[in-house]
C-alpha positions as CSV (number, residue, x, y, z in Angstrom):
1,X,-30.5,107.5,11.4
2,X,-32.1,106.3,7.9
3,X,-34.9,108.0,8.6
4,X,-33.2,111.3,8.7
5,X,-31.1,110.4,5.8
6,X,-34.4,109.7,3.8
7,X,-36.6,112.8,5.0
8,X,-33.2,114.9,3.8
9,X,-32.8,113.7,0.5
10,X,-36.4,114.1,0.3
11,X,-36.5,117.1,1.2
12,X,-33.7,118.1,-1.6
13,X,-34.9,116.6,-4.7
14,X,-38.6,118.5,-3.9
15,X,-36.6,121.7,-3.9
16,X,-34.6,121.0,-6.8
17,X,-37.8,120.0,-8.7
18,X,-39.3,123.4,-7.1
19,X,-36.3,125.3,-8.6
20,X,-37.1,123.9,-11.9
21,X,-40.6,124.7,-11.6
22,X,-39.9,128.4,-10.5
23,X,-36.9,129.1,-13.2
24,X,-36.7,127.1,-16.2
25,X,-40.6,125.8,-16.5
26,X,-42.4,129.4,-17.2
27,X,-39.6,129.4,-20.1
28,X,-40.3,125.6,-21.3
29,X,-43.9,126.2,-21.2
30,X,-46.5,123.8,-20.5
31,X,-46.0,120.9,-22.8
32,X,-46.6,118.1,-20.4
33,X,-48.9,115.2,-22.4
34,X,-49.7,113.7,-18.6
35,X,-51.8,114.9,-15.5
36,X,-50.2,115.7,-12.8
37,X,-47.5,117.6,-14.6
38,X,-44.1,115.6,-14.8
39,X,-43.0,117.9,-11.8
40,X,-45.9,117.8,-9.7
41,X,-45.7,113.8,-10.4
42,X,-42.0,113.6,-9.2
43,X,-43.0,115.6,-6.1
44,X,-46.0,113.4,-5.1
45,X,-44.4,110.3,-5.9
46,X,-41.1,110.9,-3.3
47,X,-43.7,112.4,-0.8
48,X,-46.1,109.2,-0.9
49,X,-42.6,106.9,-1.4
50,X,-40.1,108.0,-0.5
51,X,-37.0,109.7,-1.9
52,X,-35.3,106.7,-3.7
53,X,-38.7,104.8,-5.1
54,X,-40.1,108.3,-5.4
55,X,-37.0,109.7,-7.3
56,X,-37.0,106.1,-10.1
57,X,-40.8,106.8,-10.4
58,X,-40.5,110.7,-11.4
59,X,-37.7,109.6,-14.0
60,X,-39.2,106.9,-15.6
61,X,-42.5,109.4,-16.0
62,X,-40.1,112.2,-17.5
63,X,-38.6,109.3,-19.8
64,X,-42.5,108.4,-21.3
65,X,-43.2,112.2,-21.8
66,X,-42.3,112.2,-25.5
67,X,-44.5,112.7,-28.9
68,X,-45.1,109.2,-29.1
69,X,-46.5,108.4,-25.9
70,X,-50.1,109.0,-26.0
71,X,-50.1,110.8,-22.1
72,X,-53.6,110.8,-19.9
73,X,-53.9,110.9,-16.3
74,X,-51.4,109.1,-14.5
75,X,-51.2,109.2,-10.4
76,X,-48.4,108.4,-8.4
């Protein structure tokens, strides 16, 4: 039952991530100082762990992307 719990929520928070990618990030541009993109990041990290690990992984990568953060290549 977990299981399907976890593949659901998943699932939801890589569409919600690909709704932001298809509507608000052409419009945001691409300012992202890391690589993978924060997006593509949050979407690989709940793939390879899940949605909740996944999910606190892709949050605390969108909290470092700011001016004083120096960035670089950062896998999931």
């Amino acid at each position: 039952m977990m299981r399907w719990i976890n593949r659901g929520l998943s699932l939801l928070l890589i569409a919600l991530v690909r709704l932001y990618q298809i509507t608000l990030g052409p419009f945001l541009g691409g300012h992202c100082r890391f690589q993978p993109t924060c997006s593509r990041y949050f979407i690989a990290a709940v793939q390879k762990h899940g949605p909740w690990k996944g999910a606190w992984m892709g949050i605390w990568r969108i909290l470092k992307c700011h001016p004083f953060h120096r960035g670089g290549y950062d896998p999931p």
